[in-house]
C-alpha positions in Angstrom: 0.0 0.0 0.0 0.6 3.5 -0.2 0.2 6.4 2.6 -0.9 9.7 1.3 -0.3 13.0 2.9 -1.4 16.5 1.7 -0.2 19.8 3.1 -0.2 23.3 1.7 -3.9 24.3 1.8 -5.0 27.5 3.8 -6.8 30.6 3.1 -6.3 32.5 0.0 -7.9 35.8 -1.7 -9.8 35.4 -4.8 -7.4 35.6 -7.5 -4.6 34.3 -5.7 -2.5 31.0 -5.7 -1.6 28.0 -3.7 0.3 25.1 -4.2 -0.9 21.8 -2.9 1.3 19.1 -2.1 1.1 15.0 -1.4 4.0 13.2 0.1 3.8 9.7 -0.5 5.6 7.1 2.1 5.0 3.7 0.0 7.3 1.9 -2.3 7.2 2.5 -6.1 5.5 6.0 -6.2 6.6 6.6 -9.8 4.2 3.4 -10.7 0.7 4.7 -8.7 -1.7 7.1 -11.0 -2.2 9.7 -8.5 -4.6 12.4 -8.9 -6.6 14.9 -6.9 -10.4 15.5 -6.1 -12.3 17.6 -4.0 -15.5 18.1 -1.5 -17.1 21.5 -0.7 -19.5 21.6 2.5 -22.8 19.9 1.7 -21.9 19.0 -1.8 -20.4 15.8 -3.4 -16.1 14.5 -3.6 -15.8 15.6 -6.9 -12.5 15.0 -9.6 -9.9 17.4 -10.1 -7.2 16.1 -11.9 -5.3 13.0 -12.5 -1.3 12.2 -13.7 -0.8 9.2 -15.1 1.8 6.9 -14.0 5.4 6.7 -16.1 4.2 9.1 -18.8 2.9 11.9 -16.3 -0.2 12.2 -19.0 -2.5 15.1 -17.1 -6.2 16.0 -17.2 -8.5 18.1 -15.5 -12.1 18.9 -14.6 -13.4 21.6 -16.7 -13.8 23.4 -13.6 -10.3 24.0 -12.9 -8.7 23.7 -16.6 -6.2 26.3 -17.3 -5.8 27.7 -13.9 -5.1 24.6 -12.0 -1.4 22.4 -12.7 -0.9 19.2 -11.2 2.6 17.4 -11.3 4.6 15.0 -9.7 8.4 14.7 -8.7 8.7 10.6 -8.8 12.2 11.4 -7.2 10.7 13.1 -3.9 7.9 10.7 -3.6 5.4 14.1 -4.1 2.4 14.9 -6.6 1.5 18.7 -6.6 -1.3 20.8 -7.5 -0.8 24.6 -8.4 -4.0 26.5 -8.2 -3.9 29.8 -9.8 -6.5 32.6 -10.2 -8.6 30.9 -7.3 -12.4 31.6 -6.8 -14.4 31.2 -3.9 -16.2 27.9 -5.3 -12.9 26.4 -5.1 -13.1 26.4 -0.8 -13.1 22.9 -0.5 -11.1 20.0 1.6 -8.4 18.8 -1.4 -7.5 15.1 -1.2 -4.9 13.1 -2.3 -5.4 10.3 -4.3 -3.7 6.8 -6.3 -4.0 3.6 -7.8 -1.3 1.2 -9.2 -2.8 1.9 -12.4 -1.7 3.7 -15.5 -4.7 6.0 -15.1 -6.6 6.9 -11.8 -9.9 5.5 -11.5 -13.3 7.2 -10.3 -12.7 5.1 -7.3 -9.4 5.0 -5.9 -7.8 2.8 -4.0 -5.9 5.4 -1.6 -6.6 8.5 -0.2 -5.2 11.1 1.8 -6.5 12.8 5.1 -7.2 16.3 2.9 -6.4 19.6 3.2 -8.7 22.2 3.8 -8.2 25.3 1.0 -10.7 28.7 1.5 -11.1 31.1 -0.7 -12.2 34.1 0.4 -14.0 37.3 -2.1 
């Protein structure tokens, strides 16, 4: 198994940036599709974005396409998400996700603790 860790969330200003990170303690992070989704009070987890094992292929939820970046540093054990041009409907806990799959699922396997991110207007 893997352990997942986020860190970096907080409260922001609309229009601002944060950079999300998950640190990883399992063996063989480079071979986990990782990814990250979301849940804002009294709504549904939703998806993010996802990094494909190997390759680091990327996609994201329409939502956050062009303003969010995720990423991964296989050598520190670490995925990343940089949010850019933040709104107040992105005020959510973040979570951290992975499967030992080339492409994360709609289910994963593993799953952070979150962090909590606010955006304030």
């Amino acid at each position: 198994q893997v352990q997942l860790v986020e860190s970096g969330g907080g409260l922001v200003q609309a229009g601002g940036s944060l950079r999300l990170s998950c640190a990883a303690s399992g063996r063989s992070f480079g071979s986990y599709a990782m990814g990250w989704f979301r849940q804002a009070p009294g709504k549904e987890r939703e998806f993010v974005a996802r990094i494909s094992r190997y390759s680091s292929s990327t996609y994201y939820a329409d939502s956050v396409k062009g303003r969010f970046t995720i990423s991964r540093d296989n050598a520190k054990n670490t995925m990343y998400l940089q949010m850019g041009s933040l709104k107040p409907e992105d005020t959510a806990i973040y979570y951290c996700a992975a499967d030992q799959s080339v492409i994360l699922t709609s289910q994963p396997s593993y799953w952070g603790r979150g962090t909590q991110v606010t955006v304030s207007s």
